[in-house]
N, C-alpha and C positions, 0 to 999 in steps of 0.2 A: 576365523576364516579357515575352511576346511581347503588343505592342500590337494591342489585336480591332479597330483599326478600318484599320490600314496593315500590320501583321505582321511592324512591326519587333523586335527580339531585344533592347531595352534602353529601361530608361525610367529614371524618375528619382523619388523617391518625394519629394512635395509636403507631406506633412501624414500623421503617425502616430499612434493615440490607441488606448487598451483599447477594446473592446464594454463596455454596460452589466454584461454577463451577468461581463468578466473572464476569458471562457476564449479570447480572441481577439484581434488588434491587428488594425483595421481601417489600411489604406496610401492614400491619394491619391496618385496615380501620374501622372506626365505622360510621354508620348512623345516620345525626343529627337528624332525624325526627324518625322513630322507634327506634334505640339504636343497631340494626343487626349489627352485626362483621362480615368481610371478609374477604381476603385475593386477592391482586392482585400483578403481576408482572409486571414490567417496565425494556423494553431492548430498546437497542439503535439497532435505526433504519439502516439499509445501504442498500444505495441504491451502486447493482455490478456497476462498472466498466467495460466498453467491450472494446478492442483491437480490430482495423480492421488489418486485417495481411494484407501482398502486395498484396494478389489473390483476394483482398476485401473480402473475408471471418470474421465473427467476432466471437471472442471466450473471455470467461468472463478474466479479467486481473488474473493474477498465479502469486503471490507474491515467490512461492517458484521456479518456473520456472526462472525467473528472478534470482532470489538468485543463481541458478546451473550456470547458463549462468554466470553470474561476478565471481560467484567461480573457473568456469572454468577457466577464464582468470588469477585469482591470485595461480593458481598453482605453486608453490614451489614459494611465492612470499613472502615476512615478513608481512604479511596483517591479522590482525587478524578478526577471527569471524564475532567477534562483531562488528565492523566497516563498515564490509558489511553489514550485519543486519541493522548498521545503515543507511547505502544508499540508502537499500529499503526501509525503512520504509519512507525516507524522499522523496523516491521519492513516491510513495505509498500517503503520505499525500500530496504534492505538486497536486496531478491529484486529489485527494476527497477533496483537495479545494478550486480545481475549480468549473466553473458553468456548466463545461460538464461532461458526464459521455461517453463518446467515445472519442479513443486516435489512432493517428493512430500509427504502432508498432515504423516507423521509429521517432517519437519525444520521443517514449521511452528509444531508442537506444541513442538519444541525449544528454537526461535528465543522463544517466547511464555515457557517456562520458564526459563530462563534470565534473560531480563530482569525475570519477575514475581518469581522468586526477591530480586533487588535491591530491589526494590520495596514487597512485602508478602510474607512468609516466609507465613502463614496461609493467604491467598490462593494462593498458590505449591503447597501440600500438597493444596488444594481441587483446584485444575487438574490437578494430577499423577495425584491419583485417580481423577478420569474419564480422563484423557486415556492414563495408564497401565494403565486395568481392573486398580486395585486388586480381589483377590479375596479377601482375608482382612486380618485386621488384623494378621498378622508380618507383610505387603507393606508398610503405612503403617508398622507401625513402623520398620522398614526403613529407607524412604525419611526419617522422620524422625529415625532417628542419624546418617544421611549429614548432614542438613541441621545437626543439633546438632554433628556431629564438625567439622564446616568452622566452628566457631566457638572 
């Protein structure tokens, strides 16, 4: 870190502590050549996430979009919260670590099946129905002998 008041190329950091907010580590920084004091912040970088919807359209990924969509499905279901939270987040981290940053929506639909399947099988059949445009009920039944034969 280059010192603003000599423009030397190294300091030495005096004192490091979170920001109130927590998305930041404020540095007290001294100058090893003039002795000048400063102040810098350091945040973690992200790089977005973009969703290609089916119409090829792309829109930055919506962690809380996602969370309403699987809420929806665990309507009056014993599913709590936080468990969903934890879903997203895992799938959330599953796509930022990868080496892409475009997803297209239907492996996100996957990614959410797949672990809601472990989760709550009901809610699992809910999901799949929109998410698969169930259009008749041999579709649902369907998908639920696959679901009863894996048992």
């Amino acid at each position: 870190m280059k010192c603003p008041f000599c423009g030397f190329a190294d300091s030495k950091v005096i004192d490091s502590r979170p920001t109130e907010e927590g998305t930041s580590i404020r540095r007290r920084r001294e100058c090893i050549e003039c002795g000048g004091r400063f102040t810098t912040y350091e945040k973690l970088e992200t790089i977005p996430l973009i969703v290609i919807k089916s119409d090829d359209s792309r829109e930055p990924f919506d962690r809380h979009k996602l969370l309403r969509g699987i809420m929806h499905a665990c309507v009056k279901r014993p599913v709590p919260t936080a468990k969903l939270e934890e879903l997203v987040d895992d799938i959330e981290a599953a796509m930022s670590n990868s080496l892409r940053r475009e997803f297209v929506s239907k492996e996100i639909g996957e990614m959410v099946m797949e672990r809601l399947k472990k989760l709550d099988e009901v809610a699992y059949v809910r999901f799949a129905s929109v998410y698969r445009s169930f259009q008749d009920v041999d579709t649902f039944r369907n998908e639920l002998n696959k679901l009863l034969g894996g048992k």
